[in-house]
N, C-alpha and C positions, 0 to 999 in steps of 0.2 A: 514100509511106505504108508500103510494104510494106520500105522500107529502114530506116525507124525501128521496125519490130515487130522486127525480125532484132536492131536493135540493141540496144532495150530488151530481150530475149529473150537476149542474150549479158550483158548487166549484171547482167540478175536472174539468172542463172547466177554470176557472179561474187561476186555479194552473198550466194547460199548459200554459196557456198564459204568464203568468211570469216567466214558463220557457223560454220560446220565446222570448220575452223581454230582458232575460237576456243573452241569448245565443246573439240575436244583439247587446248586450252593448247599448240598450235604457233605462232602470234603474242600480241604482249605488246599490252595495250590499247591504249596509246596508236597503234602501227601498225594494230590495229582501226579506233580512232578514223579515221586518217588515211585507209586508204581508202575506208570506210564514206563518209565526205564525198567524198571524189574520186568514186567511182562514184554518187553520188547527184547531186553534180554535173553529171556525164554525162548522167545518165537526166534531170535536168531542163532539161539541152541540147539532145539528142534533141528532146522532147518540145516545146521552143520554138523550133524551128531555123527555123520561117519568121520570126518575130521579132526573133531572132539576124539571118536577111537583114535586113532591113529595118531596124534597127539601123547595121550594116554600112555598109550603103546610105547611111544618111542622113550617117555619119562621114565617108562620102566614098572608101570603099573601093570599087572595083572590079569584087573579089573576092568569092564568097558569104559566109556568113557559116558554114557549115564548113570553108571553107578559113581564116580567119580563126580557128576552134579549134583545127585543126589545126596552123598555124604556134605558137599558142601551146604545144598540147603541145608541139612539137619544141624549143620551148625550154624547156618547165619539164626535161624529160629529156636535155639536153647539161646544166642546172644537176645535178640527180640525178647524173647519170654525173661529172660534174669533183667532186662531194662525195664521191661512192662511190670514186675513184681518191684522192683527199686521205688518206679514212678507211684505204682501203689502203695506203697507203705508210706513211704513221705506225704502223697494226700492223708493216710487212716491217722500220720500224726500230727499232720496240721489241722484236720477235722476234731482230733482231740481236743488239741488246743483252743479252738475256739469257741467249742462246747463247753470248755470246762471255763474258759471268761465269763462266758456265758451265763454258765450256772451259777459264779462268783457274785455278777452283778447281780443278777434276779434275787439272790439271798441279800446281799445289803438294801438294796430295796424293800425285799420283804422285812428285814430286820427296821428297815426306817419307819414305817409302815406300821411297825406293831409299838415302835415307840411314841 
């Protein structure tokens, strides 16, 4: 019990913060949205995690039924992380690209330049 106060007690920390956040207009709504749901999700995970066992249990796992949350985070976050490296690479080659216009023009310039 004293592990689900700590943990409820770190969400609702985090749920002000993104109130905060979003009162300065440093996140755009929709990632509002996004973890506003994800941490409420959380908090009503917490709060039913012996049912979550039992759950668990009766599927035929093992395993508690937070460890059974927890494998799922680790994979919604390798999903996150392989989207986040996709988005990156696509910016380092559209930064390419326009660096390299770039440096296209500046040289015909300079070549007009020296004519």
């Amino acid at each position: 019990m004293f592990q689900q106060i700590i943990a409820l007690i770190i969400i609702i920390f985090f749920i002000s913060k993104l109130f905060w956040q979003k009162k300065k207009q440093q996140i755009k709504r929709n990632e509002f949205s996004f973890w506003i749901i994800f941490w409420a999700l959380s908090g009503i995970a917490v709060l039913f995690l012996k049912k979550i066992d039992q759950l668990v249990s009766n599927l035929g796992f093992s395993s508690s039924g937070i460890d059974i949350l927890f494998y799922i985070a680790v994979i919604i976050l390798f999903y996150f992380i392989l989207k986040l490296r996709l988005k990156f690479e696509k910016m380092n080659k559209n930064i390419t690209k326009i660096v390299r216009e770039i440096a296209l023009k500046n040289a015909k310039i300079k070549m007009q330049n020296d004519n």
